[in-house]
C-alpha positions in Angstrom: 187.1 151.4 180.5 183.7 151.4 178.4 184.1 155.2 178.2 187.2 154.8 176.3 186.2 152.1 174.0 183.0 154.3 173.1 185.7 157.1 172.1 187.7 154.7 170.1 184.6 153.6 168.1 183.3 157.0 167.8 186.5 158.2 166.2 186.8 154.3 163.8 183.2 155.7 162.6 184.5 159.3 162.2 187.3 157.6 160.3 185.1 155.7 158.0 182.3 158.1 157.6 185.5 160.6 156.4 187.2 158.0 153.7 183.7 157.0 152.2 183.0 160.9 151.9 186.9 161.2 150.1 185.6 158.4 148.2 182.8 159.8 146.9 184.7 162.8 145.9 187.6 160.9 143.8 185.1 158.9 142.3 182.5 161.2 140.8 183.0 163.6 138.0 180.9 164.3 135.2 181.1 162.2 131.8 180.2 165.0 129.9 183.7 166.2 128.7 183.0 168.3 125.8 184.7 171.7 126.2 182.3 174.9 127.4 182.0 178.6 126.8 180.9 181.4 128.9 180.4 184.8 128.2 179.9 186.4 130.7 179.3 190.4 130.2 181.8 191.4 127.8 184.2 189.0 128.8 184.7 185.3 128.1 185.9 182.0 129.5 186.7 178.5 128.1 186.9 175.4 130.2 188.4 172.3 128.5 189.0 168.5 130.5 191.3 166.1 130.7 190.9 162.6 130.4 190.3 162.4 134.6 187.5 165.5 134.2 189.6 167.9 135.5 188.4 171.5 134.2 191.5 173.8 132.6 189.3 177.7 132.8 191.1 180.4 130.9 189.4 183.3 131.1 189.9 187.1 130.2 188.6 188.7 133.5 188.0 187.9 137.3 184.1 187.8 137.1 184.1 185.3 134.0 186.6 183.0 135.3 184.5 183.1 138.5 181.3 182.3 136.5 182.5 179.5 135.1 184.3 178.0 137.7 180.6 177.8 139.8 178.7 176.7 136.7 181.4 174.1 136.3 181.3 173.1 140.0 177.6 173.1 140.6 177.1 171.0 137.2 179.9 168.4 138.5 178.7 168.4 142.5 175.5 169.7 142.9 174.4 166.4 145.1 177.2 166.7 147.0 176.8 170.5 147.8 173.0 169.8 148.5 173.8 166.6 151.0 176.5 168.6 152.9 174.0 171.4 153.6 171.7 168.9 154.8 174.8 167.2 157.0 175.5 170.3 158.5 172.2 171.7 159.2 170.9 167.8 160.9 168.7 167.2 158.3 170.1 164.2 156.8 166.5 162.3 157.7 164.9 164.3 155.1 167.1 162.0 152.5 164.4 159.0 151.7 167.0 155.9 151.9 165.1 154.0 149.5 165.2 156.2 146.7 169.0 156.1 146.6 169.8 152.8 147.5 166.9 150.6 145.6 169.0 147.7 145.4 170.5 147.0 149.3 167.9 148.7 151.2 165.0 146.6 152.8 161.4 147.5 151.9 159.8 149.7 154.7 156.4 147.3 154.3 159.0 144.2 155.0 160.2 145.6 158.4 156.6 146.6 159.9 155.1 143.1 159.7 
């Protein structure tokens, strides 16, 4: 019986830990919306946003639409590519809690008294 209530909440917390991730992924996106150009060898790309920050690339080769769909991605979810690398590789620890959350997280000197 405990065995299968320890599944359940294992896959509520899965469940949660998935919509705040889908969360954070609707909710970001960059206010910078002024449109961009790349040139990239001889080639060149433009990107252009809508009013929800989605990026419209039109490019005149592979390798510049390429360039600029990374430069655009890394610019708009550089934190979230450098926490998933830490997610997967276990080293979510290495996040300092306090430095992201100032205003809901306890003070370390507060909990060691």
């Amino acid at each position: 019986m405990n065995k299968g209530r320890g599944i359940c909440y294992a896959f509520l917390a899965m469940f949660y830990v998935g919509a705040g991730v889908l969360a954070l992924f609707l909710v970001s996106k960059s206010s910078d919306q002024s449109p961009l150009k790349f040139a990239f060898d001889s080639a060149e790309a433009n990107a252009t946003f809508d009013s929800y920050g989605i990026p419209t690339i039109t490019a005149t080769s592979i390798p510049s639409f390429a360039y600029a769909a990374g430069y655009i991605h890394a610019r708009d979810r550089l934190w979230v590519m450098h926490f998933l690398r830490l997610f997967a590789a276990g080293r979510m620890s290495e996040v300092p809690y306090n430095s992201y959350h100032r205003s809901s997280a306890p003070k370390w000197s507060n909990l060691t008294r």
